[in-house]
C-alpha positions as semicolon CSV with decimal commas, in nm:
position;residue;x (nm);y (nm);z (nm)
1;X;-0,544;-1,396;1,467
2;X;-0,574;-1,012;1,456
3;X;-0,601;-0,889;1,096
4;X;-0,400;-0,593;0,904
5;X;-0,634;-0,502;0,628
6;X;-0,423;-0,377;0,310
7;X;-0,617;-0,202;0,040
8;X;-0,469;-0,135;-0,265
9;X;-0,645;0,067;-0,551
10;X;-0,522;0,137;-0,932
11;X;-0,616;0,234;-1,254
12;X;-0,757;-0,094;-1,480
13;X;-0,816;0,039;-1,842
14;X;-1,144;-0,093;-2,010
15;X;-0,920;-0,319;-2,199
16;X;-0,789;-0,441;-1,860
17;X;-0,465;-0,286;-1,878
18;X;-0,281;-0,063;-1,643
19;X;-0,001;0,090;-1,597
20;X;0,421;0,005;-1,565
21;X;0,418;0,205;-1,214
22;X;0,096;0,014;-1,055
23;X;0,161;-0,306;-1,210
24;X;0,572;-0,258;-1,074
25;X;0,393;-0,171;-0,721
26;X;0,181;-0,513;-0,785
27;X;0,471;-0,696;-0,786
28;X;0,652;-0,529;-0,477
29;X;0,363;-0,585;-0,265
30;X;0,288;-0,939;-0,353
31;X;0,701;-0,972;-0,177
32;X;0,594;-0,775;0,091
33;X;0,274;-0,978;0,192
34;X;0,463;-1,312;0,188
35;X;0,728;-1,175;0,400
36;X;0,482;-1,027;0,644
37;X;0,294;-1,323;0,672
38;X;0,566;-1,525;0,796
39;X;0,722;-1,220;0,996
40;X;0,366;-1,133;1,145
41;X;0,247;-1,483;1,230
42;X;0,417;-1,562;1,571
43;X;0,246;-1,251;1,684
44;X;-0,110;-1,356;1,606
45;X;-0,173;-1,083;1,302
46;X;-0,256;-1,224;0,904
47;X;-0,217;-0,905;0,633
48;X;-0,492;-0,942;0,435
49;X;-0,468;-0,790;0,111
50;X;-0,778;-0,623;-0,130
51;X;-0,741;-0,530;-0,459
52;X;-0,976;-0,288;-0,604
53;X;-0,969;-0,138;-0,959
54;X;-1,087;0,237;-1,045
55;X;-1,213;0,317;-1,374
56;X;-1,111;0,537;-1,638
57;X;-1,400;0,778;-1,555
58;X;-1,321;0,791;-1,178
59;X;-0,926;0,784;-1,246
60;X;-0,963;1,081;-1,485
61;X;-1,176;1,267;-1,226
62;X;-0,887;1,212;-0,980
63;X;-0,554;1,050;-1,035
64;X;-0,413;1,069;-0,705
65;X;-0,651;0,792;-0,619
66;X;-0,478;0,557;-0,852
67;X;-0,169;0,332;-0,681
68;X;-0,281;0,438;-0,351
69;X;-0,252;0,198;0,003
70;X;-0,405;0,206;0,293
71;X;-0,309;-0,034;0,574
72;X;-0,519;-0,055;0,891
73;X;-0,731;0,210;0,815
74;X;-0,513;0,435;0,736
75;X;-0,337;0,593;0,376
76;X;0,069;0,446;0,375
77;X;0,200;0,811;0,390
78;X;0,078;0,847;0,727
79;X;0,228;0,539;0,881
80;X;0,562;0,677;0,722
81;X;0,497;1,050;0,768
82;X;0,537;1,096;0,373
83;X;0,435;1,359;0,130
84;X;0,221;1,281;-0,199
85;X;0,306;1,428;-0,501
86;X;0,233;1,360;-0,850
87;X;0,430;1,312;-1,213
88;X;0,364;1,216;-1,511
89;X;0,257;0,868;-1,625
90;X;0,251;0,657;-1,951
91;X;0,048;0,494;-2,172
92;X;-0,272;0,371;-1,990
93;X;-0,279;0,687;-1,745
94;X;-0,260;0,903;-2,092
95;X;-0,140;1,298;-1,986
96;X;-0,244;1,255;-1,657
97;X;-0,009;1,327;-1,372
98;X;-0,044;1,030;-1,133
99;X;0,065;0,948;-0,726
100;X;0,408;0,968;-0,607
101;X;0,496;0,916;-0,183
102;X;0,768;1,136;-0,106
103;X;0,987;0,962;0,187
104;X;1,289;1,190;0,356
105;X;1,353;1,377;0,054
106;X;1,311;1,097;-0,209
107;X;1,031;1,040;-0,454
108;X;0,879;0,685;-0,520
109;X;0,667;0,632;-0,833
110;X;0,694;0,298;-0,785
111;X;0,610;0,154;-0,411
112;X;0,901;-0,032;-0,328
113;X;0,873;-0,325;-0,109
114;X;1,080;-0,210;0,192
115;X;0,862;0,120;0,219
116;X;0,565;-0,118;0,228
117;X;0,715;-0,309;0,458
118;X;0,806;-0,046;0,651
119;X;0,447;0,122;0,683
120;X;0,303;-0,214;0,741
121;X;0,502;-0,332;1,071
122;X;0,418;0,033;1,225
123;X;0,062;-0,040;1,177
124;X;0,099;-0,413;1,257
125;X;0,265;-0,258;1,606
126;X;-0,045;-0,104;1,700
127;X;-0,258;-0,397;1,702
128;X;-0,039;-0,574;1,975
129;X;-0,182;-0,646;2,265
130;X;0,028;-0,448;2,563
131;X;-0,220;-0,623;2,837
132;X;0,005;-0,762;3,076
133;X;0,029;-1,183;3,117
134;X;-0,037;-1,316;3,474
135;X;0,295;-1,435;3,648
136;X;0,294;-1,795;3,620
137;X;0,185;-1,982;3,946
């Protein structure tokens, strides 16, 4: 099986909280990686999904880092041609103005699962393997 690295980075406060629009992206992506699992499997490629938490200190010295994805290498907005943007946030993110992806004109606080889904099979097509089988003898 070829793997499809997914990172996946947010805020965690130091009283482990975070924040309605990473822990709403949490929950879209943990329906996206079951459905690619099953969707990728036949074609010999496992999603593989890390979690890693940035601290108040880092967060506050940039926000944008804060809900951001990379699959394969690669940040989400590329795989989707997408803009990032910024707006304000709530409670754990304080005044800070944290990471939106702008897709054809709309803006996504929130990842939702079909965007992630959609980033995730473009970079799942470039691992296939375009190496031509041997005719059958």
């Amino acid at each position: 099986m070829k793997s499809l690295p997914i990172i996946w980075q947010r805020l965690v406060s130091s009283g482990g909280n975070t924040c309605d629009r990473c822990h709403a992206t949490y929950q879209e992506m943990q329906s996206a990686i079951s459905k690619l699992k099953e969707a990728l499997r036949p074609l010999g490629i496992e999603p593989t999904l890390e979690i890693r938490e940035i601290n108040e200190k880092s967060f506050k010295a940039d926000p944008s880092e804060s809900n951001r994805i990379w699959i394969a290498g690669r940040p989400m907005e590329e795989w989707l041609g997408a803009r990032v943007g910024s707006s304000r946030c709530c409670s754990v993110c304080g005044e800070s103005e944290c990471r939106t992806v702008e897709v054809e004109g709309t803006t996504f606080e929130t990842i939702p699962e079909k965007l992630f889904l959609k980033a995730a099979l473009v970079a799942s097509s470039q691992l296939l393997d375009l190496t031509p089988e041997a005719p059958p003898r």
